[in-house]
PDB file of N, CA, C and O in Angstrom:
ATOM      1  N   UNK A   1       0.808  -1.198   0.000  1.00  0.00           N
ATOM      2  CA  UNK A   1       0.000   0.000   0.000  1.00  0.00           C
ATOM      3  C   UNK A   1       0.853   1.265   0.000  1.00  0.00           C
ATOM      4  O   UNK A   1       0.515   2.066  -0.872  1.00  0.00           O
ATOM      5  N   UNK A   2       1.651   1.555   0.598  1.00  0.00           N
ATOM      6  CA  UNK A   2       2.958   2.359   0.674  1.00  0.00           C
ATOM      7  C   UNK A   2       3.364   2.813  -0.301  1.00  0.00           C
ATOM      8  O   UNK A   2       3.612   3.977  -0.618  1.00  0.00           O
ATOM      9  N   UNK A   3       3.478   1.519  -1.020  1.00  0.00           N
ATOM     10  CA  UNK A   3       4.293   1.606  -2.515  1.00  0.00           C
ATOM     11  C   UNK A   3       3.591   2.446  -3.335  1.00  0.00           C
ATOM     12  O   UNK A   3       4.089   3.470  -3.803  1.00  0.00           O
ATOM     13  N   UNK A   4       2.194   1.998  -3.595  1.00  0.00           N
ATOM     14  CA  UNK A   4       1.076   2.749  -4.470  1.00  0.00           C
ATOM     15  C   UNK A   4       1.091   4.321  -3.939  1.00  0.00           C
ATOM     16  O   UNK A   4       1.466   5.273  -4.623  1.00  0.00           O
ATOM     17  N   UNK A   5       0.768   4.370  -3.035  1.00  0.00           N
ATOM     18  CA  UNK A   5       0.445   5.755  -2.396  1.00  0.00           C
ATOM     19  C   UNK A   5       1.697   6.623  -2.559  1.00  0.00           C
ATOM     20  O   UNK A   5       1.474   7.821  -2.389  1.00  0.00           O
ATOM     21  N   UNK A   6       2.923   6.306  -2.841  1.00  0.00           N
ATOM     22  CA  UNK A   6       4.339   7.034  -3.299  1.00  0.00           C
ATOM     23  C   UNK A   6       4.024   7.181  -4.625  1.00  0.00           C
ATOM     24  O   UNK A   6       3.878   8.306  -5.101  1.00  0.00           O
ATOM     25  N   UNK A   7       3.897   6.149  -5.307  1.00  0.00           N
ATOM     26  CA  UNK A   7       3.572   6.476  -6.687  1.00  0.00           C
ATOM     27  C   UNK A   7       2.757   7.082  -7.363  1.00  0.00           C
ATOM     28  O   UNK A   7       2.957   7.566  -8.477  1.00  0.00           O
ATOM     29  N   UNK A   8       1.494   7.106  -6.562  1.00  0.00           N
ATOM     30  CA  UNK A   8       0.275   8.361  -6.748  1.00  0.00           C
ATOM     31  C   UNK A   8       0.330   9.455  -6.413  1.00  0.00           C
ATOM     32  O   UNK A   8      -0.310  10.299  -7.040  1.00  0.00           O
ATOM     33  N   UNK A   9       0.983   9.751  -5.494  1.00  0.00           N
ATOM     34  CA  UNK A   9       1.457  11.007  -5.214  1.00  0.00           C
ATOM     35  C   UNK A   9       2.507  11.720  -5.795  1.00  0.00           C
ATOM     36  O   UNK A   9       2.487  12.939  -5.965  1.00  0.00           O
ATOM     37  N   UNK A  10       3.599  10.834  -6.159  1.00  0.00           N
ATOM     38  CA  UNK A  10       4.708  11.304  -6.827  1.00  0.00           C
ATOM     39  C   UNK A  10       4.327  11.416  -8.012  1.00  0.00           C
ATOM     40  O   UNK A  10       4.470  12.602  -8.306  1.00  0.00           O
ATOM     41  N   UNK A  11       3.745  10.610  -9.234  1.00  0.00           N
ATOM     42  CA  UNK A  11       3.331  10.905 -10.149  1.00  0.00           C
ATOM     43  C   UNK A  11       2.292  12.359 -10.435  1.00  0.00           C
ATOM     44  O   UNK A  11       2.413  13.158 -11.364  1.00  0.00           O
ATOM     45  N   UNK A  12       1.191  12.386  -9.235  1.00  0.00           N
ATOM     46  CA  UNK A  12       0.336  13.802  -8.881  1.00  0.00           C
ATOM     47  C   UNK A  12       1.232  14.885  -8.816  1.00  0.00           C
ATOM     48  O   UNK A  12       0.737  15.968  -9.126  1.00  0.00           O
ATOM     49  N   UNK A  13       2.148  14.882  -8.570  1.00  0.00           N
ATOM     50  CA  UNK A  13       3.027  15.858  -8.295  1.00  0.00           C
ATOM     51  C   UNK A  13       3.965  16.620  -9.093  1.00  0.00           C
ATOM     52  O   UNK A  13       4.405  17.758  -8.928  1.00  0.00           O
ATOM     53  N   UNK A  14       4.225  15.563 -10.192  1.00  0.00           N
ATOM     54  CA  UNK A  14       4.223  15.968 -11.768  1.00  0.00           C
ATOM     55  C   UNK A  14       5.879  15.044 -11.232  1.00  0.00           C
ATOM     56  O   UNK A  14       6.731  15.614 -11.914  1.00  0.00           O
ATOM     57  N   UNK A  15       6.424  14.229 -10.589  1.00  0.00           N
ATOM     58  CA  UNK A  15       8.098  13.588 -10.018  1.00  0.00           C
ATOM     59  C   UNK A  15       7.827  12.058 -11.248  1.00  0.00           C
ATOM     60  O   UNK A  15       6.788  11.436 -11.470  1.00  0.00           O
ATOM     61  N   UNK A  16       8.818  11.924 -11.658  1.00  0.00           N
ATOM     62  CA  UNK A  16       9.359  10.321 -11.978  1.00  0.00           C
ATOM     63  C   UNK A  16       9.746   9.823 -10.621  1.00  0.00           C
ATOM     64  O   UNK A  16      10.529  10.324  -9.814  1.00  0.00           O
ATOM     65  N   UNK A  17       8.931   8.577 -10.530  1.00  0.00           N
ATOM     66  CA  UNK A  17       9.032   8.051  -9.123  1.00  0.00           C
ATOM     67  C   UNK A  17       9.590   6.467 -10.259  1.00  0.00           C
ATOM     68  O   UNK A  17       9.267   6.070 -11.378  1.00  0.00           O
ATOM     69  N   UNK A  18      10.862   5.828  -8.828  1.00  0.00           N
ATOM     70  CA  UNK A  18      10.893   4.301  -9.008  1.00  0.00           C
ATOM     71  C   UNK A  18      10.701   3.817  -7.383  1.00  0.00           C
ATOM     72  O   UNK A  18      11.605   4.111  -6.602  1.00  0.00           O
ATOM     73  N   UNK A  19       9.624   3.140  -6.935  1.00  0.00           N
ATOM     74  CA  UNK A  19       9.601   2.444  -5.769  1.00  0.00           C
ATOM     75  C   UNK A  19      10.343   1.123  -5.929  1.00  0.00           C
ATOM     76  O   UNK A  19      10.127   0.440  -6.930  1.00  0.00           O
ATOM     77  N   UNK A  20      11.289   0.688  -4.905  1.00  0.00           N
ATOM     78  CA  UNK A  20      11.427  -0.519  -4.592  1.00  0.00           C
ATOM     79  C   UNK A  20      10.989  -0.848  -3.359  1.00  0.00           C
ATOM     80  O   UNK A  20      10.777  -0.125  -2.385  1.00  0.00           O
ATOM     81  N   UNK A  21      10.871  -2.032  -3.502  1.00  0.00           N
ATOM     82  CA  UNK A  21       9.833  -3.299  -2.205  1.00  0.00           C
ATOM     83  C   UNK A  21      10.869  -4.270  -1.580  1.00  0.00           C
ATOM     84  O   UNK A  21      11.681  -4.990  -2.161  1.00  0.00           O
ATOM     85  N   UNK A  22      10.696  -4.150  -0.572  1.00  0.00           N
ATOM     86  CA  UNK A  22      11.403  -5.238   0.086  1.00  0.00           C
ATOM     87  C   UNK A  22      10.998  -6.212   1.355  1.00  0.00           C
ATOM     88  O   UNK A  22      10.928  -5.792   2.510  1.00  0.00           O
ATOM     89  N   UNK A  23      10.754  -7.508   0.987  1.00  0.00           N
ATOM     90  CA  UNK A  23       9.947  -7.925   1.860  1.00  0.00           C
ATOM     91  C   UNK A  23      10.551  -9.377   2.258  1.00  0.00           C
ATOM     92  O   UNK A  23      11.734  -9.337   2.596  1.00  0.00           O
ATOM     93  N   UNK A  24       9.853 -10.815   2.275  1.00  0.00           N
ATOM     94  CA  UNK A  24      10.034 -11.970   2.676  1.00  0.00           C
ATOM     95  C   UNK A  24      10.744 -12.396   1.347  1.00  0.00           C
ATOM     96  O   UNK A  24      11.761 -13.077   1.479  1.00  0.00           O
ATOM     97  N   UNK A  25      10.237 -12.006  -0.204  1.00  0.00           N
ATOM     98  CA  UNK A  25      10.890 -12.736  -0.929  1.00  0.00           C
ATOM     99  C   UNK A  25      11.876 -11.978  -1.792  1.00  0.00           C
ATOM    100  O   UNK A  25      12.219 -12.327  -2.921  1.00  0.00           O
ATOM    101  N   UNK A  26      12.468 -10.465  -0.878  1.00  0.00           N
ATOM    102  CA  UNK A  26      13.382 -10.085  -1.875  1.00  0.00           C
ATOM    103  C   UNK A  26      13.090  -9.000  -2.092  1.00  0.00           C
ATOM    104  O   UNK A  26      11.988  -8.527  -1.816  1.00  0.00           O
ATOM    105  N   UNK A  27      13.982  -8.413  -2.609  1.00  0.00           N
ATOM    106  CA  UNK A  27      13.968  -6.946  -3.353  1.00  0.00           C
ATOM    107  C   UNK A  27      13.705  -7.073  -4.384  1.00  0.00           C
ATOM    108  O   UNK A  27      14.525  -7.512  -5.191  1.00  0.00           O
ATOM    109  N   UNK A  28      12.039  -6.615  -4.841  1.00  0.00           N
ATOM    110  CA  UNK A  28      11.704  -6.128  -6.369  1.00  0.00           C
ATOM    111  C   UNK A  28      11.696  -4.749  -6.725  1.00  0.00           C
ATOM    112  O   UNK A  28      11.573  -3.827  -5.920  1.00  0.00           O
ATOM    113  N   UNK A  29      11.840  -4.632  -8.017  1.00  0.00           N
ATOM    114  CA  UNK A  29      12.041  -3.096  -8.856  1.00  0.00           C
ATOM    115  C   UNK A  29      13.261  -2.321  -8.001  1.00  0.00           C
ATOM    116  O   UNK A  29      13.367  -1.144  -7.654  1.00  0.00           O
ATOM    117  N   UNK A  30      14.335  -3.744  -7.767  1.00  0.00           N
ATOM    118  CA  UNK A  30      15.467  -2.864  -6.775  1.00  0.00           C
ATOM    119  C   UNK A  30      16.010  -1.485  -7.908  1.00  0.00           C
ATOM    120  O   UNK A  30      16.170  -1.499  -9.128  1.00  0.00           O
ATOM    121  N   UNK A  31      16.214  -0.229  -6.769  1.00  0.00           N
ATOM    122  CA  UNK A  31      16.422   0.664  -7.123  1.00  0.00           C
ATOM    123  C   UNK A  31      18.327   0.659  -8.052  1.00  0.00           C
ATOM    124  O   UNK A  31      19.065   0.286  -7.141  1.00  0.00           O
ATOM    125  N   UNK A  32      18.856   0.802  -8.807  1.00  0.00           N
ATOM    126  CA  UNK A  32      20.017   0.607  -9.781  1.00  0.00           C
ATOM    127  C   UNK A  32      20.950   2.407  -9.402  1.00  0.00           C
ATOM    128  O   UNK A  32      20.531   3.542  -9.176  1.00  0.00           O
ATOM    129  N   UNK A  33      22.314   1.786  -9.510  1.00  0.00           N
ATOM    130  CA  UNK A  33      23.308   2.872  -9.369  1.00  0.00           C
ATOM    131  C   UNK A  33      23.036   4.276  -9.990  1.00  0.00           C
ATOM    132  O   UNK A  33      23.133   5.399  -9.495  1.00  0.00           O
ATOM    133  N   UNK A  34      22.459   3.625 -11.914  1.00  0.00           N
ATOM    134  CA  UNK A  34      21.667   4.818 -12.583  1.00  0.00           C
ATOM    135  C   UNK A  34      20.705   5.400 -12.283  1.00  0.00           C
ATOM    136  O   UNK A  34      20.359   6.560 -12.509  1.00  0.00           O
ATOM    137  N   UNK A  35      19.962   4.111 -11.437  1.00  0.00           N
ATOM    138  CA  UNK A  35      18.259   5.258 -10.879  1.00  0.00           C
ATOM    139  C   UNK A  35      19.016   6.325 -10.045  1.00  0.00           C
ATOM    140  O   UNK A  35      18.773   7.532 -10.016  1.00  0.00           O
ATOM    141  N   UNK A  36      19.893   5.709  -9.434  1.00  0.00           N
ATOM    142  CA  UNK A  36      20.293   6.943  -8.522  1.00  0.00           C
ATOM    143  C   UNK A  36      21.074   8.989  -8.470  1.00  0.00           C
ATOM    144  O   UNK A  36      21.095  10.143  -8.043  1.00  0.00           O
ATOM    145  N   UNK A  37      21.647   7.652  -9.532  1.00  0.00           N
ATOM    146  CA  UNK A  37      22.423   9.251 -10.478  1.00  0.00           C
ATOM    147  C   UNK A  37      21.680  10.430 -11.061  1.00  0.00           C
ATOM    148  O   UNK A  37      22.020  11.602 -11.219  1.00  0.00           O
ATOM    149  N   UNK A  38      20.190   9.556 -11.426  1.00  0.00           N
ATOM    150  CA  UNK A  38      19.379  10.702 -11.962  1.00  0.00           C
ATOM    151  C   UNK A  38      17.839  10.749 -10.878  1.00  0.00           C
ATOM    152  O   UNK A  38      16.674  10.898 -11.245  1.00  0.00           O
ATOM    153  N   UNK A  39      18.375  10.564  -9.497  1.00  0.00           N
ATOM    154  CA  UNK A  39      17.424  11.483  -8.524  1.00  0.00           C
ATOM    155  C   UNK A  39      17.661  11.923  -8.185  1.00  0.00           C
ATOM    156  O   UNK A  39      18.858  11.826  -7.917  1.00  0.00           O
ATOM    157  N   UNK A  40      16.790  13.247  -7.600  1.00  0.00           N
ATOM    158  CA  UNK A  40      17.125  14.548  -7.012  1.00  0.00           C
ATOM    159  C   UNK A  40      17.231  13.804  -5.584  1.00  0.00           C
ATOM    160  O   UNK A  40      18.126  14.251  -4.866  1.00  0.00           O
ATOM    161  N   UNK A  41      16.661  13.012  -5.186  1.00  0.00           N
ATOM    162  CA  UNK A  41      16.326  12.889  -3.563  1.00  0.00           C
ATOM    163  C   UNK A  41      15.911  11.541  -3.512  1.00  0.00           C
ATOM    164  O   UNK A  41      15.603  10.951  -4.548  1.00  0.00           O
ATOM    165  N   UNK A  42      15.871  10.943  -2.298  1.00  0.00           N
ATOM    166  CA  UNK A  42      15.102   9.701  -1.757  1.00  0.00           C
ATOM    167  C   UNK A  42      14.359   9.703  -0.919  1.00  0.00           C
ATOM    168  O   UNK A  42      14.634  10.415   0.047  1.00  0.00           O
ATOM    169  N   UNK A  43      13.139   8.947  -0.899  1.00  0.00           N
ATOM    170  CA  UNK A  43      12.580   8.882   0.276  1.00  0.00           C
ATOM    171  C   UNK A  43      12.519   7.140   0.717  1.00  0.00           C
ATOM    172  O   UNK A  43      12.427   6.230  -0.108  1.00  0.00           O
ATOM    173  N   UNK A  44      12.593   6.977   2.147  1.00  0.00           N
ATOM    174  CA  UNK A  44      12.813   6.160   2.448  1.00  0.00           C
ATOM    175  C   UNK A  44      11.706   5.239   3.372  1.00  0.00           C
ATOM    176  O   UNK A  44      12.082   4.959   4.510  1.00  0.00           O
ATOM    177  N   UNK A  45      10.602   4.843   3.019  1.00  0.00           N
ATOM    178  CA  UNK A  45       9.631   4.771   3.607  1.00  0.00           C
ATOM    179  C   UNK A  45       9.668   3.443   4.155  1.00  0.00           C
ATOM    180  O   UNK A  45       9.398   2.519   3.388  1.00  0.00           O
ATOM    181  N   UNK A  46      10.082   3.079   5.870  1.00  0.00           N
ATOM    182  CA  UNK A  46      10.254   1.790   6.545  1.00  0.00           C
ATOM    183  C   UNK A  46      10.179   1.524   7.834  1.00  0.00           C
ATOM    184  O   UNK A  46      10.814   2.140   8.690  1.00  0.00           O
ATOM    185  N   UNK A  47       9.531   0.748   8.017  1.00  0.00           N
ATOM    186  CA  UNK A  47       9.609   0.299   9.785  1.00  0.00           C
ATOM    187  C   UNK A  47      10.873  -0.515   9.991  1.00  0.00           C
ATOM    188  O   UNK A  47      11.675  -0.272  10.892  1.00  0.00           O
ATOM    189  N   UNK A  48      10.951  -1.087   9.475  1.00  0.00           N
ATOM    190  CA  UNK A  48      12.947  -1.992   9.708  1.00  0.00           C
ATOM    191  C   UNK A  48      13.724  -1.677   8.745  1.00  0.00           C
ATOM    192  O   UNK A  48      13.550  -1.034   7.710  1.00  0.00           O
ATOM    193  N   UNK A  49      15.124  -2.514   9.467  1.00  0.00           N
ATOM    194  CA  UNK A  49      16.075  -2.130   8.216  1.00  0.00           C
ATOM    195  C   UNK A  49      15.712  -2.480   7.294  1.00  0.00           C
ATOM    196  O   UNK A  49      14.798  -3.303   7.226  1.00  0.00           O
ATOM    197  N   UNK A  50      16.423  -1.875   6.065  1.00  0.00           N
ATOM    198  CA  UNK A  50      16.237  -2.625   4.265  1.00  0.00           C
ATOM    199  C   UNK A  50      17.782  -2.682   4.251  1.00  0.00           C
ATOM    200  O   UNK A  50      18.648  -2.381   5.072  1.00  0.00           O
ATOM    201  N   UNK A  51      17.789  -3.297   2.724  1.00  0.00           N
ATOM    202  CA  UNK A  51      19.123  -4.136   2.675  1.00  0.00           C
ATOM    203  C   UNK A  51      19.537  -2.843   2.048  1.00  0.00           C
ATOM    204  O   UNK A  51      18.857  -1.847   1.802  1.00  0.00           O
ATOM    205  N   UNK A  52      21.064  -3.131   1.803  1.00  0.00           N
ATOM    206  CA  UNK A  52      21.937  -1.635   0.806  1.00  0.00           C
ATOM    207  C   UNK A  52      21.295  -0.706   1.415  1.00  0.00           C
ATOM    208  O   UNK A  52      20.731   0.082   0.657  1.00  0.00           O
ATOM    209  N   UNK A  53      21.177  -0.513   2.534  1.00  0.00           N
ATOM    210  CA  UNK A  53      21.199   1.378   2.395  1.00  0.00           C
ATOM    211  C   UNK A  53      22.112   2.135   2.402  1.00  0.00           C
ATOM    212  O   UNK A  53      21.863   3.341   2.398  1.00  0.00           O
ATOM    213  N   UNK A  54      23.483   1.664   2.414  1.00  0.00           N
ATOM    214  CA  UNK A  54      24.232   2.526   2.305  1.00  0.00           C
ATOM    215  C   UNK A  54      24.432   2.976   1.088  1.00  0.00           C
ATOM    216  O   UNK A  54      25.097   4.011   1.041  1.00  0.00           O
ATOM    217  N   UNK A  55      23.828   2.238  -0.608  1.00  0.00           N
ATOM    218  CA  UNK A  55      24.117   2.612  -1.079  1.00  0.00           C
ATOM    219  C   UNK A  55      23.541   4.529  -1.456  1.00  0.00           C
ATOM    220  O   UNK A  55      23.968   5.341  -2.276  1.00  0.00           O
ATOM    221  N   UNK A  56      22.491   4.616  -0.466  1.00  0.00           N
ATOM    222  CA  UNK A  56      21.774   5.994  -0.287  1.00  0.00           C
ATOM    223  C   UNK A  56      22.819   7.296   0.434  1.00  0.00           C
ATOM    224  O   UNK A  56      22.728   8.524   0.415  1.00  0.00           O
ATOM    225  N   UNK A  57      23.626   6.520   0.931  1.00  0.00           N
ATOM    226  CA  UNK A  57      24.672   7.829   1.672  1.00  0.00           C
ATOM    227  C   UNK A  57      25.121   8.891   0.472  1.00  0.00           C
ATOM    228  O   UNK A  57      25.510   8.688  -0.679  1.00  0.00           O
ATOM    229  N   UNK A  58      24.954   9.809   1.046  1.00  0.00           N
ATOM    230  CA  UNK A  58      25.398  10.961   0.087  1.00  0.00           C
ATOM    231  C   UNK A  58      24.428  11.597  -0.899  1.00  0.00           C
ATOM    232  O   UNK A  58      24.695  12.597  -1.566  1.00  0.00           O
ATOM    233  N   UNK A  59      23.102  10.824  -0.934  1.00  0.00           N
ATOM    234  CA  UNK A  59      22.008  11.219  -1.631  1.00  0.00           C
ATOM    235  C   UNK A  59      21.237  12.212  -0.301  1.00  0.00           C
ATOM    236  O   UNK A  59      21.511  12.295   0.896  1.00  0.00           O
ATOM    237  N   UNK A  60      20.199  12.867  -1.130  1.00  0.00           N
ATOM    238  CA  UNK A  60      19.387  14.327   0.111  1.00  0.00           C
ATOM    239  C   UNK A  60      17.921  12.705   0.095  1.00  0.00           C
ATOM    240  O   UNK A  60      17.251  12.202  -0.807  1.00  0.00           O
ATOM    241  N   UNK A  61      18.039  12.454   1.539  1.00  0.00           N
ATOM    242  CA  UNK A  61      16.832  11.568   1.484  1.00  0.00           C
ATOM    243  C   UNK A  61      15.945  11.846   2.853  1.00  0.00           C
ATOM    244  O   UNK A  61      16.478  12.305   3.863  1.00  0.00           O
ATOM    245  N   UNK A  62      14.507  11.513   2.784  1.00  0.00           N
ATOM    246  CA  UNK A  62      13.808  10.949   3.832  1.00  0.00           C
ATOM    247  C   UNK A  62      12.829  10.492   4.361  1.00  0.00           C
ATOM    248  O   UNK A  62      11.668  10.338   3.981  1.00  0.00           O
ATOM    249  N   UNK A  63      13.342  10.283   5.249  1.00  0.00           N
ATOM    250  CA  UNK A  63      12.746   8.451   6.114  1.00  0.00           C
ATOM    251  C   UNK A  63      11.813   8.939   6.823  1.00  0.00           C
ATOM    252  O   UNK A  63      11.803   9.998   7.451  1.00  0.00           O
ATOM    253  N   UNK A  64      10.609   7.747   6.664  1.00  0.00           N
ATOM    254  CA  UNK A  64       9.696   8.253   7.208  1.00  0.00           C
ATOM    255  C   UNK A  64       9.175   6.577   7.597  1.00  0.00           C
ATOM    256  O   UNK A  64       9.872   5.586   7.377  1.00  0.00           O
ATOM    257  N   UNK A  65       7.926   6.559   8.156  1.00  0.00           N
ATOM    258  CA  UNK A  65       7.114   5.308   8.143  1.00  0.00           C
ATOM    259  C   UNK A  65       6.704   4.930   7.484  1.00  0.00           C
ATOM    260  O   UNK A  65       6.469   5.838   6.687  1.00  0.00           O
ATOM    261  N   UNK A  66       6.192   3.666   6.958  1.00  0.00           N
ATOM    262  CA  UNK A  66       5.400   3.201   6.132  1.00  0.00           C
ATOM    263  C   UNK A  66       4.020   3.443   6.012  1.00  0.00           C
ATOM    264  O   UNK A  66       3.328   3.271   5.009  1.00  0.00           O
ATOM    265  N   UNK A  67       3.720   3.804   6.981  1.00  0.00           N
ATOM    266  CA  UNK A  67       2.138   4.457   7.162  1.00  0.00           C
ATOM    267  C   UNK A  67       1.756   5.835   6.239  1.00  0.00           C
ATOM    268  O   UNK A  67       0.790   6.255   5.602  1.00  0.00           O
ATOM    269  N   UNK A  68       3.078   6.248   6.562  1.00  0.00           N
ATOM    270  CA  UNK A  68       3.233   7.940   6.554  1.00  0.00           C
ATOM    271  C   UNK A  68       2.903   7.941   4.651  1.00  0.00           C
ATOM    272  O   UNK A  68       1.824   8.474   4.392  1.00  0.00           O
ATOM    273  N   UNK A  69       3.462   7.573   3.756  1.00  0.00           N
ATOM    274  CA  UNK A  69       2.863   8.133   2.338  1.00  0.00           C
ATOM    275  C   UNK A  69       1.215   7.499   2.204  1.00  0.00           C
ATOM    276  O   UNK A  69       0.412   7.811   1.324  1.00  0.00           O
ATOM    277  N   UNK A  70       1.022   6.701   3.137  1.00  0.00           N
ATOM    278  CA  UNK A  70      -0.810   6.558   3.168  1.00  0.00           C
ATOM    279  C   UNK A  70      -1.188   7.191   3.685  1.00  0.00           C
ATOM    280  O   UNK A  70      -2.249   7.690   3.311  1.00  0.00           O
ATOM    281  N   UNK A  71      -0.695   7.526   4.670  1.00  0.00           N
ATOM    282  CA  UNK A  71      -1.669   9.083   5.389  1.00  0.00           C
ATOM    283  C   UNK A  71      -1.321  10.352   5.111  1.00  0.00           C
ATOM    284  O   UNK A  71      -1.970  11.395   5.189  1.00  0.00           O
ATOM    285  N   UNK A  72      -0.081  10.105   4.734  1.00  0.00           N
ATOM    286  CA  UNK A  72      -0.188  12.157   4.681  1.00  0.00           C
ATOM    287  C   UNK A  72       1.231  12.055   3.181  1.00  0.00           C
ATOM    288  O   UNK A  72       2.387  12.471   3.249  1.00  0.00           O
ATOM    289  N   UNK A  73       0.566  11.386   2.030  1.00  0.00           N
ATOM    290  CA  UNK A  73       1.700  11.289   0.786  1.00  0.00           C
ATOM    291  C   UNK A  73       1.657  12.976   0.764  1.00  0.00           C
ATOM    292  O   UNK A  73       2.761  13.317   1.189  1.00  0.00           O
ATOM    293  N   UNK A  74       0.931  14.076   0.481  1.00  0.00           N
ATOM    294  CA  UNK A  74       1.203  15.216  -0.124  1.00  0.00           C
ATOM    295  C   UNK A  74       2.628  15.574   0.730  1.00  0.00           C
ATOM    296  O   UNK A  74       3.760  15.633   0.248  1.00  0.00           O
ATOM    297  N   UNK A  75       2.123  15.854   2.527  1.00  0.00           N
ATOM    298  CA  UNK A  75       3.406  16.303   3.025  1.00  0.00           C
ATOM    299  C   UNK A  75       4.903  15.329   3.254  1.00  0.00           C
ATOM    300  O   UNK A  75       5.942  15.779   3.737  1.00  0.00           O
ATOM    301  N   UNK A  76       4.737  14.207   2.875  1.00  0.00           N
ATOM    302  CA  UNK A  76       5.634  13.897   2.688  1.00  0.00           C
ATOM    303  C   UNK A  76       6.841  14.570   1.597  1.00  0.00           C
ATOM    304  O   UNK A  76       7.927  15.144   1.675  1.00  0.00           O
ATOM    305  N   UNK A  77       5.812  14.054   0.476  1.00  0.00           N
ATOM    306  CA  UNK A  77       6.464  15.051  -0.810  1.00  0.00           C
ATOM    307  C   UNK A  77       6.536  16.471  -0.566  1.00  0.00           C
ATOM    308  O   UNK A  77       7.141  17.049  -1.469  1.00  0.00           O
ATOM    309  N   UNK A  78       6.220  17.045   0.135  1.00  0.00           N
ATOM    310  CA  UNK A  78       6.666  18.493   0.565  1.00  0.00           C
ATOM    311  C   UNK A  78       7.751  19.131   0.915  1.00  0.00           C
ATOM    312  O   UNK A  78       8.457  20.083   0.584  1.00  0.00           O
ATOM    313  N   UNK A  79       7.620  17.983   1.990  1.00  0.00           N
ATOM    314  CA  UNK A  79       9.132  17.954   2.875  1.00  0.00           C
ATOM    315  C   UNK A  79      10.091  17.711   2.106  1.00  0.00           C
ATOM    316  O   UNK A  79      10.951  18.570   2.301  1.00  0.00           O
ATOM    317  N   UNK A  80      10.473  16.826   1.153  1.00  0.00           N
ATOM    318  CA  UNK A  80      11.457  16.022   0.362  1.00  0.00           C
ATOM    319  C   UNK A  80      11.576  17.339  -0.558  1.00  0.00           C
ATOM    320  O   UNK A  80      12.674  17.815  -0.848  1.00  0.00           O
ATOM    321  N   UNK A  81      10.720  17.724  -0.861  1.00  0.00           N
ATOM    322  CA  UNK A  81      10.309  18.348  -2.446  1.00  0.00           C
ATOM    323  C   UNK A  81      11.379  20.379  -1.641  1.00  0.00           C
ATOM    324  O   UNK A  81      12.239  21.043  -2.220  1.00  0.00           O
ATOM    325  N   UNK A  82      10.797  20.597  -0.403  1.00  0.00           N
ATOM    326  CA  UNK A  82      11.299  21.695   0.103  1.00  0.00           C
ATOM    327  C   UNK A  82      12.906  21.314   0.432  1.00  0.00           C
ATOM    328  O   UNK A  82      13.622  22.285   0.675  1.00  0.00           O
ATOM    329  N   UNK A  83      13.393  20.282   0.454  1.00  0.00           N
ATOM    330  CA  UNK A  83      14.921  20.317   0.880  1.00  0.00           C
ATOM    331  C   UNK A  83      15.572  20.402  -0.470  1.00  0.00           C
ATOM    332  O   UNK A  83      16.657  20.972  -0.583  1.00  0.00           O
ATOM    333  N   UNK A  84      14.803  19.723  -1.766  1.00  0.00           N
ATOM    334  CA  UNK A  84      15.258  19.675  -2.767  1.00  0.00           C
ATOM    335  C   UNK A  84      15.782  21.293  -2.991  1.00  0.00           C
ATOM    336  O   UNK A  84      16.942  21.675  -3.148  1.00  0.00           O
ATOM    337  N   UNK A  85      14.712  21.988  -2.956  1.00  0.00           N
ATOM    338  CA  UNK A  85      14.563  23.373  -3.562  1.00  0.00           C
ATOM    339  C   UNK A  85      15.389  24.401  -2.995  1.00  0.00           C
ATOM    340  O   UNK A  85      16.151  25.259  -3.439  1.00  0.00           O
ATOM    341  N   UNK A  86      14.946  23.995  -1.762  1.00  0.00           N
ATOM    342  CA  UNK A  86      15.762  24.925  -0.298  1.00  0.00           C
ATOM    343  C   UNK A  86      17.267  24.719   0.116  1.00  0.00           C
ATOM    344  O   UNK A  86      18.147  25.544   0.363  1.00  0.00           O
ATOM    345  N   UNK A  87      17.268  23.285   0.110  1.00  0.00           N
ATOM    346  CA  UNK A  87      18.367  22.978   1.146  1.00  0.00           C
ATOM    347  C   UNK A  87      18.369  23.363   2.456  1.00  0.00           C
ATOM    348  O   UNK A  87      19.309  23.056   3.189  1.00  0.00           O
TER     349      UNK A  87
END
């Protein structure tokens, strides 16, 4: 549900979104060195660890709950969207 609600929002928002999932059987639509090169930002939406996160160091990202882009996707993207702009 998470997943969708990033992608509806990010897409609403006029963003190229790639979600990856990570669960019991694995990382699908794992995120790639190139996805990374050409994002402005990450958001990191999780109640436990995920695998590779380090490969996120040095990217502008953030973490939030998994709940959080189902309940409140606009300000999520706000927040992300204002550090982009702001710093």
């Amino acid at each position: 549900m998470a997943a969708e609600a990033l992608e509806m929002t990010g897409k609403s928002r006029g963003h190229e979104i790639k979600v990856e999932t990570q669960g019991s059987m694995g990382a699908e639509n794992e995120i790639t060195a190139d996805d990374l090169a050409r994002a402005d930002g990450v958001i990191i939406a999780a109640d436990v660890a995920i695998n590779n996160k380090e490969r996120f160091d040095g990217m502008l990202k953030l973490e939030c709950s998994v709940a959080d882009p189902i309940k409140f996707g606009d300000a999520v993207f706000e927040a992300i969207e204002q550090e982009i702009n702001h710093g």
